[in-house]
Rosetta silent file (secondary structure, phi, psi, omega in degrees, C-alpha in Angstrom):
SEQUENCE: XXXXXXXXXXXXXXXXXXXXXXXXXXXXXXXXXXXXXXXXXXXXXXXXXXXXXXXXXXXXXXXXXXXXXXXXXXXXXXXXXXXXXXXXXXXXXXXXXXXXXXXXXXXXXXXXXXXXXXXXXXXXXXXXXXXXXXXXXXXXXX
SCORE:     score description
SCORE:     0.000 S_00000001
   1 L     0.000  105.711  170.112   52.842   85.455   34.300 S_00000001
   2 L   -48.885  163.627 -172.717   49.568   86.316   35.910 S_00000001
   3 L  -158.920  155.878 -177.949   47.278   88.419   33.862 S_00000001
   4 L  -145.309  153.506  163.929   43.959   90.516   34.018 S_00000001
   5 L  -112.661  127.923 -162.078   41.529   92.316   31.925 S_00000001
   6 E   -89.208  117.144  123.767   40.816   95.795   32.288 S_00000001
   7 E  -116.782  136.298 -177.326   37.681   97.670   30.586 S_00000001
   8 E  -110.379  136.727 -175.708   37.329  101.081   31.554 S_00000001
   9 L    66.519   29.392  166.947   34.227  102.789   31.361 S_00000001
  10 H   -62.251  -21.202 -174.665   31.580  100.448   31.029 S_00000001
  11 H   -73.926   10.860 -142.244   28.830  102.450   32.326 S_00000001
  12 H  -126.407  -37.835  176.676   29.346  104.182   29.304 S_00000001
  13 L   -77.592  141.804 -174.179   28.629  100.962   26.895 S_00000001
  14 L   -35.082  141.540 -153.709   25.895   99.839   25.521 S_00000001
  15 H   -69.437  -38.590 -137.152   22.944   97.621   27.739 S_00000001
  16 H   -90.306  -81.547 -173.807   23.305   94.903   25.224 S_00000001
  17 H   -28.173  -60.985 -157.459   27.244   94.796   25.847 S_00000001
  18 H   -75.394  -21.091  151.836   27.227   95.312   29.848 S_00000001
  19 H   -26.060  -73.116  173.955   24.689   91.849   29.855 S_00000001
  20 H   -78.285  -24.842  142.293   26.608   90.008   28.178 S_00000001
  21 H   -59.922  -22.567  140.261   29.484   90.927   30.559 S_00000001
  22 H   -42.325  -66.705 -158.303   27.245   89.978   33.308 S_00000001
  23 H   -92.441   17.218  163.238   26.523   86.430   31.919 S_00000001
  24 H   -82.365  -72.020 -161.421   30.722   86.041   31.144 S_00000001
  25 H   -49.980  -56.609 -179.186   31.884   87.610   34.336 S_00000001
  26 L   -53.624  -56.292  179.255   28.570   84.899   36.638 S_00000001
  27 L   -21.657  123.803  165.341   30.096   82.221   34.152 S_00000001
  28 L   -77.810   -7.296  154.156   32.561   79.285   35.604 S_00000001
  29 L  -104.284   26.268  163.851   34.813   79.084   32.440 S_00000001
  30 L   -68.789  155.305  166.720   36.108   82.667   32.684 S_00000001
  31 L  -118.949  -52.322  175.424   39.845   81.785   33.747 S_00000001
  32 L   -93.812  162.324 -170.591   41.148   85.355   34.275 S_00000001
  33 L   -61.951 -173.422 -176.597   40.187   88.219   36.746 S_00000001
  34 L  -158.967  107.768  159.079   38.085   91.135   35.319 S_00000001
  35 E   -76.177  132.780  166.794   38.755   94.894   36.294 S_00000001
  36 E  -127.549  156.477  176.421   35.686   96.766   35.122 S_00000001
  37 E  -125.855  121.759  173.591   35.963  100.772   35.676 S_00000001
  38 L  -156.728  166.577  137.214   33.080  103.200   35.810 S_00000001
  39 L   -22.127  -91.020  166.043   31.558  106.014   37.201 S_00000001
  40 L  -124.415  114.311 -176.684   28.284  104.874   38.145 S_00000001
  41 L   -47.577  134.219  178.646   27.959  101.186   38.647 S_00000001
  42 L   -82.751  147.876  163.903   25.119  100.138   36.053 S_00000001
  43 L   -28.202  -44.128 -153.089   22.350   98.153   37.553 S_00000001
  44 L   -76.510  -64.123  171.525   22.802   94.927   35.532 S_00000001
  45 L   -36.297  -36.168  172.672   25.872   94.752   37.711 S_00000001
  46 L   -59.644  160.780  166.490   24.652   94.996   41.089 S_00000001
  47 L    63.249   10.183 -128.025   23.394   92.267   43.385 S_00000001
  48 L  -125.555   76.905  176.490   25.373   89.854   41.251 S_00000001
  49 L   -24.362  -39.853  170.853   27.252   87.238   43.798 S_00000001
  50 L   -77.470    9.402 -144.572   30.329   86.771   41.064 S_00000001
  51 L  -120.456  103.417  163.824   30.386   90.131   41.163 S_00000001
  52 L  -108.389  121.093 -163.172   32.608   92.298   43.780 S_00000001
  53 L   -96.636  146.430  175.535   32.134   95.803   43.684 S_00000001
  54 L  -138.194  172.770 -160.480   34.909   98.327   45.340 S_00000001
  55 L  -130.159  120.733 -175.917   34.564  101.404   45.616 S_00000001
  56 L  -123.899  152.665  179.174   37.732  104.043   45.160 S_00000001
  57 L  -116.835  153.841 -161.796   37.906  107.873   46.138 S_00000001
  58 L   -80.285  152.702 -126.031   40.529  109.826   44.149 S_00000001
  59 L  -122.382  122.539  153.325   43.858  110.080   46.464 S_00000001
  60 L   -75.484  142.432  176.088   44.427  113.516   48.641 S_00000001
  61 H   -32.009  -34.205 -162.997   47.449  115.995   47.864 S_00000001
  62 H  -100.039    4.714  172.488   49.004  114.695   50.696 S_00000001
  63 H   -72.296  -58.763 -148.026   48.321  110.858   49.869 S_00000001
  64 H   -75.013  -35.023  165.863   50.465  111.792   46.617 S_00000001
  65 L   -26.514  -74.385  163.294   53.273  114.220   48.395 S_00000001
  66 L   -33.016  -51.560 -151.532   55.506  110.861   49.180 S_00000001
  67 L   -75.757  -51.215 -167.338   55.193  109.785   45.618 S_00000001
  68 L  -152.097   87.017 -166.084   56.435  112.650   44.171 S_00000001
  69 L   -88.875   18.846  179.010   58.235  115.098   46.720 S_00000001
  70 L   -98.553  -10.668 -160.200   60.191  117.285   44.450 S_00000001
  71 L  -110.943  175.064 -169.998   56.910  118.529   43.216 S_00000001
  72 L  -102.237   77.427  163.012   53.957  121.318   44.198 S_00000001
  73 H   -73.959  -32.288  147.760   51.327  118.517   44.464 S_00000001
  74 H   -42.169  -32.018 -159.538   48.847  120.812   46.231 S_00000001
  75 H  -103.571  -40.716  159.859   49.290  123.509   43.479 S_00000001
  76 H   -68.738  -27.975  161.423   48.839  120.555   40.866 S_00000001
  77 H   -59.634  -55.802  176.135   45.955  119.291   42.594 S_00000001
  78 H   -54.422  -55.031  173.367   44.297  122.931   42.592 S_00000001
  79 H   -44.487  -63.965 -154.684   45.406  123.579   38.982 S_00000001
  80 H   -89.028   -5.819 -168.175   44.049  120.153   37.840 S_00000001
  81 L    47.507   62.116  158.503   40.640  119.706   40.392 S_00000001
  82 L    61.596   11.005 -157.602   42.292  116.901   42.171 S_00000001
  83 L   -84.168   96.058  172.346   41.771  114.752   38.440 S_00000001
  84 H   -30.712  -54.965  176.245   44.964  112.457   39.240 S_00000001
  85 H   -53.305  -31.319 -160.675   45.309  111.805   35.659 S_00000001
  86 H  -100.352  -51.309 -167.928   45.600  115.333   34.387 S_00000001
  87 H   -80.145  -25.063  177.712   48.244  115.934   37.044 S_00000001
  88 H   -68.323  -17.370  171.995   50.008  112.951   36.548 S_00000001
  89 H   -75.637  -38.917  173.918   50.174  113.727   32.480 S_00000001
  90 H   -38.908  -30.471 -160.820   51.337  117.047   33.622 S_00000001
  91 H  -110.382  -11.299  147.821   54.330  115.958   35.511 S_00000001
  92 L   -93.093  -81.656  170.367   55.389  113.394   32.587 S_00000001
  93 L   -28.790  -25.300 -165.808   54.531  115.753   29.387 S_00000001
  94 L    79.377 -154.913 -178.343   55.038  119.275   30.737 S_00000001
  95 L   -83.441  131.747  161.965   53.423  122.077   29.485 S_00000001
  96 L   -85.066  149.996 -161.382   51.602  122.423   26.325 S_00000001
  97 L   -92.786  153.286  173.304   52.597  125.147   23.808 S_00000001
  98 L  -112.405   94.160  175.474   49.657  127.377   22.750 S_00000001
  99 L   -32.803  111.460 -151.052   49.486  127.304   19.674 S_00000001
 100 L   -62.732 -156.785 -166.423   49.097  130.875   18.238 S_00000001
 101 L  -133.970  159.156  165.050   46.096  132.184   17.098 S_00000001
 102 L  -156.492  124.672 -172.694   45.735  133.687   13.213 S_00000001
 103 L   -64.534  172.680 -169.580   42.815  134.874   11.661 S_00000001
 104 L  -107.377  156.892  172.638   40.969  132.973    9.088 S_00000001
 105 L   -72.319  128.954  132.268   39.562  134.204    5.495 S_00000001
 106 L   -83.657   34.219 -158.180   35.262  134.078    6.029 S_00000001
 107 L  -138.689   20.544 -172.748   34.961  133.806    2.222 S_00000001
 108 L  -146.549  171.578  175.182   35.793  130.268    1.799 S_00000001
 109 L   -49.197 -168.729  158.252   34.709  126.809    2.044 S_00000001
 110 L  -100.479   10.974 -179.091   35.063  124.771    5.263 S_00000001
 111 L   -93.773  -44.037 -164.119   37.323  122.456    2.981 S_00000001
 112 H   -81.051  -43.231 -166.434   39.571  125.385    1.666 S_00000001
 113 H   -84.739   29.942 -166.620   39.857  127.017    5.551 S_00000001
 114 H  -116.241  -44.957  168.212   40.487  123.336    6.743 S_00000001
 115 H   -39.604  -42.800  140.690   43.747  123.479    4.296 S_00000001
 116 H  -102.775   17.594  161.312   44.782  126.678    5.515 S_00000001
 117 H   -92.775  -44.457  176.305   44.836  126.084    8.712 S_00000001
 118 H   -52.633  -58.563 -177.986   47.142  122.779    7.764 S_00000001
 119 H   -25.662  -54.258  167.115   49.295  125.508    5.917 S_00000001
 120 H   -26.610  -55.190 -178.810   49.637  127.398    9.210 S_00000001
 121 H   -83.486  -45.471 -173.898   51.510  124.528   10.910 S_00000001
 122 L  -108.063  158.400 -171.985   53.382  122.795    7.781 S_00000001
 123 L   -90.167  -40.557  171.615   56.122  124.052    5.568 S_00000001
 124 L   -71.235 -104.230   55.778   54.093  121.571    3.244 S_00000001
 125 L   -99.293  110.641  169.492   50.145  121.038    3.037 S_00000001
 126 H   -68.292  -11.799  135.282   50.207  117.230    3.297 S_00000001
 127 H   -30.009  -54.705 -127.190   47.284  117.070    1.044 S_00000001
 128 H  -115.882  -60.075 -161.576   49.565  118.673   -1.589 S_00000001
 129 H   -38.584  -74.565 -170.648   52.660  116.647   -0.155 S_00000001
 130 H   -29.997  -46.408  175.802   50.682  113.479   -1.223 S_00000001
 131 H  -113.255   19.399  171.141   49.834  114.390   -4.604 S_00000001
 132 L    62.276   25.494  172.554   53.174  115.970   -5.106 S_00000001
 133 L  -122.527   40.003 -179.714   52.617  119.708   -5.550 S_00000001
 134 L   -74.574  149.665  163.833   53.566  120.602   -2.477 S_00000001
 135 L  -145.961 -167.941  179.156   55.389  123.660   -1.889 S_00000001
 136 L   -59.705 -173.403  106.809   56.388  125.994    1.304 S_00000001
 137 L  -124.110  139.925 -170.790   53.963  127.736    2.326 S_00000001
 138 L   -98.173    6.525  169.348   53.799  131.521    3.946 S_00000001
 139 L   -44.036   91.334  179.653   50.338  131.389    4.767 S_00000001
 140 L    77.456   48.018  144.066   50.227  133.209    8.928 S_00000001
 141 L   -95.364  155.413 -179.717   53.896  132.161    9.174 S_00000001
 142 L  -161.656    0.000    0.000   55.933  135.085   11.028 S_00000001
């Protein structure tokens, strides 16, 4: 079964790191390909003979319109600012629920209003769960 290695976002890693990927990748015992993904190609990379750089432009609505023709792919593209990724989590996940909003006590720690905000959300505090004094709680519940 062929195989490859991926790393995404190297221009984002460290000098020291993207080097020593340089003197791997130039190397004659690598055995498998190397995908690297970034943004802005780092320097160290350039110029680099083992080294083939491509270049990709994000996909137009109407590249994606075959792919998935039951859908508003223009209207997901606008919604999302063409970020492929966003629309494609959209169209497996759905919609996210918005969680409601409830005010907070200002009169407390950021430890006690980090507890009742868990409260909000659990019939339990899993803090409490844990050490086995949990109980309901009606804290913001409606």
């Amino acid at each position: 079964m062929p195989m490859c290695l991926i790393l995404d976002e190297v221009d984002g890693s460290d000098p020291h790191a993207q080097r020593k990927l340089v003197e791997w990748l130039t190397t004659t015992s690598r055995k498998i390909p190397v995908l690297l993904t970034c943004n802005e190609v780092p320097r160290v990379f350039k110029g680099k003979d083992a080294i083939d750089l491509l270049r990709c432009y994000p996909p137009k609505p109407t590249d994606l319109t075959a792919l998935f023709p039951n859908r508003d792919v223009a209207g997901l593209a606008k919604r999302f600012n063409h970020d492929v990724r966003r629309m494609l989590q959209s169209m497996q996940y759905g919609e996210s629920d918005v969680l409601p909003s409830c005010p907070h006590p200002v009169d407390c720690s950021p430890e006690v209003l980090h507890m009742l905000k868990y409260k909000m959300w659990f019939e339990t505090c899993p803090t409490e769960q844990a050490t086995g004094h949990g109980a309901p709680s009606a804290h913001c519940r409606d």
